[in-house]
C-alpha positions as CSV (number, residue, x, y, z in Angstrom):
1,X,62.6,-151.2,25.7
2,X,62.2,-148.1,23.2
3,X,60.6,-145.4,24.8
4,X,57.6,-143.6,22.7
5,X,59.5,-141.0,21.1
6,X,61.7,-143.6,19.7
7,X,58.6,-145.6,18.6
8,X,57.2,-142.7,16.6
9,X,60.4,-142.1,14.8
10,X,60.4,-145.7,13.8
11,X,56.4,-145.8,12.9
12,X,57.4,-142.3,10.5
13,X,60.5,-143.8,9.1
14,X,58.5,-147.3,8.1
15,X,55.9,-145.5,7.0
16,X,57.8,-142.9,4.6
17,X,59.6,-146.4,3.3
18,X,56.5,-148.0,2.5
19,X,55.5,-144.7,0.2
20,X,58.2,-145.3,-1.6
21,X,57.8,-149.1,-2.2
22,X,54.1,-148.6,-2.8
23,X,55.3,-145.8,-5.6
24,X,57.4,-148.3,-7.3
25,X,55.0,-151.0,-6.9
26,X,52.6,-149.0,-8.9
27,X,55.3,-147.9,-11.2
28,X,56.7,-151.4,-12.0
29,X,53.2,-152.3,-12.4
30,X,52.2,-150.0,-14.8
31,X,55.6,-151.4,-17.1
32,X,54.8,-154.8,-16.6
33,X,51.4,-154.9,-18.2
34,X,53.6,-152.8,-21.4
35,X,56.3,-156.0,-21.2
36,X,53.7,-158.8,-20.7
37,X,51.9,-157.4,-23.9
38,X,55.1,-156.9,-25.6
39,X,56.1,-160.0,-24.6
40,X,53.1,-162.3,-25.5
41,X,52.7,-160.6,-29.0
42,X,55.7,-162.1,-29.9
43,X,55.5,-165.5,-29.3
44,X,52.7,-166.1,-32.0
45,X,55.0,-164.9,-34.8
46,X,58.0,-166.6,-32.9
47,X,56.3,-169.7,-33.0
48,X,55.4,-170.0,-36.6
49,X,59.1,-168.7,-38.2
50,X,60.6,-171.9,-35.6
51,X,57.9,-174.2,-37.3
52,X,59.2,-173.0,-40.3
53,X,62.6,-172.8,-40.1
54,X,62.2,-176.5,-38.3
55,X,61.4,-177.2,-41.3
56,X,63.9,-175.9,-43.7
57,X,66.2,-177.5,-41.8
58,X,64.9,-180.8,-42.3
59,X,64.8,-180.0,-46.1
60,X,68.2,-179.0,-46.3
61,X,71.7,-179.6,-46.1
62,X,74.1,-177.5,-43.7
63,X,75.7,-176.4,-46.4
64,X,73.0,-174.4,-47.7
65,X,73.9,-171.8,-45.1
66,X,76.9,-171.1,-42.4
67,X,74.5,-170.6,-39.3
68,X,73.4,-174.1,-39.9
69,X,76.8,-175.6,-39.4
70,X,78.9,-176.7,-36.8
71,X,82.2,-174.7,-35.5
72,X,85.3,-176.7,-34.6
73,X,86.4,-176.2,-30.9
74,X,85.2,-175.5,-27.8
75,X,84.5,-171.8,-27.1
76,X,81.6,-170.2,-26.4
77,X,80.0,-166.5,-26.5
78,X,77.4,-166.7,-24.1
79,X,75.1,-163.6,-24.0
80,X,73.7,-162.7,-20.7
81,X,70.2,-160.6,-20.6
82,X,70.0,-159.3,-16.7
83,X,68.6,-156.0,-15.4
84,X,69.7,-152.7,-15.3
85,X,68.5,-152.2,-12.0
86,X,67.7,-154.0,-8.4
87,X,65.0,-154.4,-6.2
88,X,63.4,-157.6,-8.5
89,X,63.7,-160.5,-5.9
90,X,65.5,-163.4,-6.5
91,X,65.7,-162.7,-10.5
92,X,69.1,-162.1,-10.9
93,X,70.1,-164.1,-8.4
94,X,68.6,-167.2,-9.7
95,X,70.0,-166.6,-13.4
96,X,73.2,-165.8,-12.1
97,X,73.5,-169.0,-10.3
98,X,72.4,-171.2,-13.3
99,X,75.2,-169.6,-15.5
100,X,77.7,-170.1,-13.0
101,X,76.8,-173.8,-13.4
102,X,76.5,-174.4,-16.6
103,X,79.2,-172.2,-18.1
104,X,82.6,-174.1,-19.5
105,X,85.9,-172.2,-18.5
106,X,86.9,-171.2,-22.0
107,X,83.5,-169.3,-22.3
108,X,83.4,-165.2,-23.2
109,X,80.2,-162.9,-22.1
110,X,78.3,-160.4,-24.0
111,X,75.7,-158.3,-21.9
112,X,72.7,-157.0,-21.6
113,X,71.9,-155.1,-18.1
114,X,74.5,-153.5,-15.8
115,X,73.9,-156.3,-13.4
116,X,75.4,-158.9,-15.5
117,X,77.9,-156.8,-16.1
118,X,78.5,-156.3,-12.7
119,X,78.4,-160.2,-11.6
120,X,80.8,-160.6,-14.3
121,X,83.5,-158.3,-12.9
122,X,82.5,-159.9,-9.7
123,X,83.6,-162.8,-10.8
124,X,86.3,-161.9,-13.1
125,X,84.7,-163.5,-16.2
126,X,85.8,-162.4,-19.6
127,X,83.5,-159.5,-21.0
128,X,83.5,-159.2,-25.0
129,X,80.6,-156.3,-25.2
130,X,78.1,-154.6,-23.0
131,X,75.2,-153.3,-24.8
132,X,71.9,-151.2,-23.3
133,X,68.8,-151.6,-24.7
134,X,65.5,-149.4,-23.9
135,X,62.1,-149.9,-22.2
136,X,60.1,-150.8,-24.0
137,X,62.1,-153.5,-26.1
138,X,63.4,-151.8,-29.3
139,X,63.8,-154.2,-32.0
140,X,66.8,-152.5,-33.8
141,X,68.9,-152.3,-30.3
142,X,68.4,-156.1,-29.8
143,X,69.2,-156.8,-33.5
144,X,72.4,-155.0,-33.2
145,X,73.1,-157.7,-30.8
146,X,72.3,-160.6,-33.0
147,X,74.4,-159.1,-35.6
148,X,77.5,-158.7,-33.5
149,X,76.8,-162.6,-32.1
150,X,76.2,-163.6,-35.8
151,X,79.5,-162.1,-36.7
152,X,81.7,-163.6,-33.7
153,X,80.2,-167.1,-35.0
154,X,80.6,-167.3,-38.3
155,X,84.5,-165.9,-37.7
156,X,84.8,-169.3,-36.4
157,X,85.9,-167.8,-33.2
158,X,83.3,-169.5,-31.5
159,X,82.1,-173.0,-31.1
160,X,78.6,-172.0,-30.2
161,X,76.2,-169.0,-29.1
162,X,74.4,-169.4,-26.1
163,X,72.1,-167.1,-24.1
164,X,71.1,-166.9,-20.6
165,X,67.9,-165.4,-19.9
166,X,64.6,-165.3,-17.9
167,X,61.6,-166.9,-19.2
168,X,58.2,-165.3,-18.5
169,X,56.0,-168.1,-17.2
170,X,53.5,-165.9,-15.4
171,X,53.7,-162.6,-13.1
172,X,54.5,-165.0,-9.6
173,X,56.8,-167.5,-12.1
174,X,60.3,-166.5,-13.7
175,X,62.4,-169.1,-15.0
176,X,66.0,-168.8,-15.7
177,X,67.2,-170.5,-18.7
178,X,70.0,-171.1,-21.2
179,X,69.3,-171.5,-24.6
180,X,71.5,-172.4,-28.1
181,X,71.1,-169.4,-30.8
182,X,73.7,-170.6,-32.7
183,X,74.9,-172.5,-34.5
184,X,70.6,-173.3,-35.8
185,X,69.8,-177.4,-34.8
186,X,66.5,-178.7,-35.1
187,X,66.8,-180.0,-31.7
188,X,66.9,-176.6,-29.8
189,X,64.4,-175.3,-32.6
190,X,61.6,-178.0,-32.2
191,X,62.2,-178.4,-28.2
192,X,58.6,-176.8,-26.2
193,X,59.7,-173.5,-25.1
194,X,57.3,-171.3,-23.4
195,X,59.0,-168.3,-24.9
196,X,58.0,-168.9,-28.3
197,X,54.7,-169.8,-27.3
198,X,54.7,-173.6,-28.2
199,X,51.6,-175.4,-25.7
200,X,51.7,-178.8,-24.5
201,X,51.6,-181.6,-26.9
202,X,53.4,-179.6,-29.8
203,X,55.6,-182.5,-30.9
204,X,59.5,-181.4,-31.6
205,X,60.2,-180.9,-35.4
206,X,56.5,-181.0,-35.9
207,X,55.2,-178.5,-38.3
208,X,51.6,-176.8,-38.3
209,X,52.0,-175.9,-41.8
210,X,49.9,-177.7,-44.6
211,X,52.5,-180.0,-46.7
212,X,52.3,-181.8,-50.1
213,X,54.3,-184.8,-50.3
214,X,54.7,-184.6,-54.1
215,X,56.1,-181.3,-53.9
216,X,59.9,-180.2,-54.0
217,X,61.9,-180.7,-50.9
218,X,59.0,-181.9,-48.8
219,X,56.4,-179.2,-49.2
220,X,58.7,-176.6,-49.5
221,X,59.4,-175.1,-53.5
222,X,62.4,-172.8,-52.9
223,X,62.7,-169.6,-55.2
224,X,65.3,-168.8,-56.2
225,X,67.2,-171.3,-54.5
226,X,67.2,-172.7,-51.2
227,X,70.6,-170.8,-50.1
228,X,68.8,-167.6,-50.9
229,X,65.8,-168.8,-49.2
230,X,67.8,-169.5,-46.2
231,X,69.9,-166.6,-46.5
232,X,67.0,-164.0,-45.7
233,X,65.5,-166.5,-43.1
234,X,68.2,-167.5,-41.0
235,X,68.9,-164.3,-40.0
236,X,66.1,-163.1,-39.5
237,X,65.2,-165.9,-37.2
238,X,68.3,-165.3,-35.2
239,X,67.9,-161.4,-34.9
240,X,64.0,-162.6,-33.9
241,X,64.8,-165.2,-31.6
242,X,67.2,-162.4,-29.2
243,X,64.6,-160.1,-29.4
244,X,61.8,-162.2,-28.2
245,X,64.1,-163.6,-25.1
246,X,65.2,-160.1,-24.5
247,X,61.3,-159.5,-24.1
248,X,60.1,-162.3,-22.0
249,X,63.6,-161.1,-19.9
250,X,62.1,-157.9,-19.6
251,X,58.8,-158.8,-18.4
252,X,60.1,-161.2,-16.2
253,X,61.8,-158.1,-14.7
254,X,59.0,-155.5,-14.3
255,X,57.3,-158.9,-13.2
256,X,59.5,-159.8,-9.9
257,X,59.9,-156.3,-8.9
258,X,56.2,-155.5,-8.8
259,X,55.8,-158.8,-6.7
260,X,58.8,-157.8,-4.5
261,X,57.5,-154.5,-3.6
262,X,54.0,-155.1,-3.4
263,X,55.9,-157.9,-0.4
264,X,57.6,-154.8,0.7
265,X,54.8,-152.7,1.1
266,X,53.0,-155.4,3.2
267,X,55.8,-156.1,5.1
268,X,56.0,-152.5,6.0
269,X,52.5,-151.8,6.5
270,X,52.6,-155.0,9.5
271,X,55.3,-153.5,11.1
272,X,53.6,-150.3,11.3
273,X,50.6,-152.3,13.0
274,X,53.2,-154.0,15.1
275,X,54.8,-150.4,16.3
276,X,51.4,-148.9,16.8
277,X,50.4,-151.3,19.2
278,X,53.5,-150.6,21.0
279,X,53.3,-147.4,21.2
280,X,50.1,-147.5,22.3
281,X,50.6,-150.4,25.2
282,X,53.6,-148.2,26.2
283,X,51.8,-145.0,26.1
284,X,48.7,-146.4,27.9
285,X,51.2,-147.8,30.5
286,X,52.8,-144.3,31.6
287,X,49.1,-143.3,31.4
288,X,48.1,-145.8,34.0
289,X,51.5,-145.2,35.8
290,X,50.9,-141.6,36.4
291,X,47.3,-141.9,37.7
292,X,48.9,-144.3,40.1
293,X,51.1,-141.8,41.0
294,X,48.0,-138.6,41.6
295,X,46.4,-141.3,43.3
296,X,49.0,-142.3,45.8
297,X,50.2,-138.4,45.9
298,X,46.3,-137.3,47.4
299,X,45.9,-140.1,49.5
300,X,48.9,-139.4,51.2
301,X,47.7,-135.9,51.9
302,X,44.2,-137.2,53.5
């Protein structure tokens, strides 16, 4: 059994540790109110540019642009969004384990975060880029992204353009996920994501835009053309899309690390109960031991 001067080191040590967590509790809470606005300001204008390329899609033909079309092979870029830092729970974890599943062997990684870089090396993956990007979220570092995916795909170098991120359900709810950016279907457009804001009921494909049946192209009059039309949308839609999984991602992040050491600070904060007590059994022990001891000592002198 620890004796009491062991006790106290162990109450001081717990004690200086939960500081710390309770610090970057209030710290990571503090950032994820920042992400979680960031995050659901987005999904509004998100949600209305995938009604609307929806769509243009269906009033197309691939042709009308590259990012519509399918790539012969098999490759894949996938583009992994992790976190720069630890100390987040099971976030990374989780995401990691999902793209360890679902990842094809002839597959190349682009980053975000050192610890997807990390995992990568770990796992002696193939990695194309590695880019950093701010808190908060800056749109022009995230569309530097988009461009570089953008350019990969339509070099025909790649098949497809996937990213692995973590969708922002709530602050106790984080939902890895792997997602299609490119090449632009109507089936990953119209599907209910939470990250672009889409509630229950929202039908895939469906559109909440006013249409006129006798007009051009199904509601849609394209000026100049519809290639130029698309031309400006497309990308922009791409360059949006990243950016708005890069911010539920990042909220998802300030998220689980504000749960984890608010779990840490409790944690802490019982044990120092639980050392307490013991000192104070142990202490009131000698106590009662050495009164035992005066007491024996003076009867023995009567």
């Amino acid at each position: 059994m620890a004796n009491l001067r062991d006790i106290r080191r162990r109450i001081k040590s717990v004690k200086n540790t939960a500081q710390i967590t309770k610090a970057m509790q209030l710290v990571a809470a503090s950032k994820m109110k920042k992400a979680q606005d960031q995050a659901m300001a987005g999904r509004p204008y998100a949600d209305l540019l995938n009604d609307v390329l929806v769509n243009l899609k269906e009033q197309t033909n691939e042709e009308d642009h590259p990012l519509l079309k399918e790539n012969e092979g098999d490759k894949e870029l996938v583009i992994l969004v992790s976190t720069d830092k630890g100390l987040c729970g099971g976030l990374n974890t989780n995401l990691f384990r999902i793209v360890s599943e679902n990842s094809p062997e002839n597959v190349d990684y682009v980053t975000v975060g050192r610890k997807g870089a990390q995992f990568l090396a770990r796992s002696k993956k193939e990695l194309l880029a590695d880019f950093k990007i701010d808190d908060p979220v800056p749109f022009l570092e995230s569309k530097q992204i988009s461009e570089f995916a953008t350019e990969k795909f339509l070099s025909g170098e790649y098949a497809r353009v996937r990213v692995a991120f973590t969708n922002f359900v709530n602050t106790m709810t984080q939902e890895p996920m792997i997602e299609t950016l490119l090449p632009i279907s109507a089936i990953d457009l119209g599907r209910d994501k939470d990250f672009v804001g889409m509630g229950p009921g929202h039908e895939p494909g469906a559109s909440d835009l006013p249409e006129d049946p006798h007009a051009e192209y199904g509601g849609y009059i394209f000026e100049p053309s519809p290639s130029a039309v698309l031309d400006t949308t497309v990308p922009q839609y791409v360059n949006y899309q990243l950016y708005q999984m890069i911010l539920e991602s990042r909220a998802s992040e300030h998220s689980a690390r504000m749960v984890a050491m608010k779990a840490a600070t409790d944690n802490a904060n019982d044990m120092i109960k639980d050392l307490t007590l013991d000192y104070n059994k142990q202490r009131q022990a000698a106590i009662t031991a050495e009164l035992l001891e005066i007491t024996t000592a003076m009867r023995a002198l009567e």
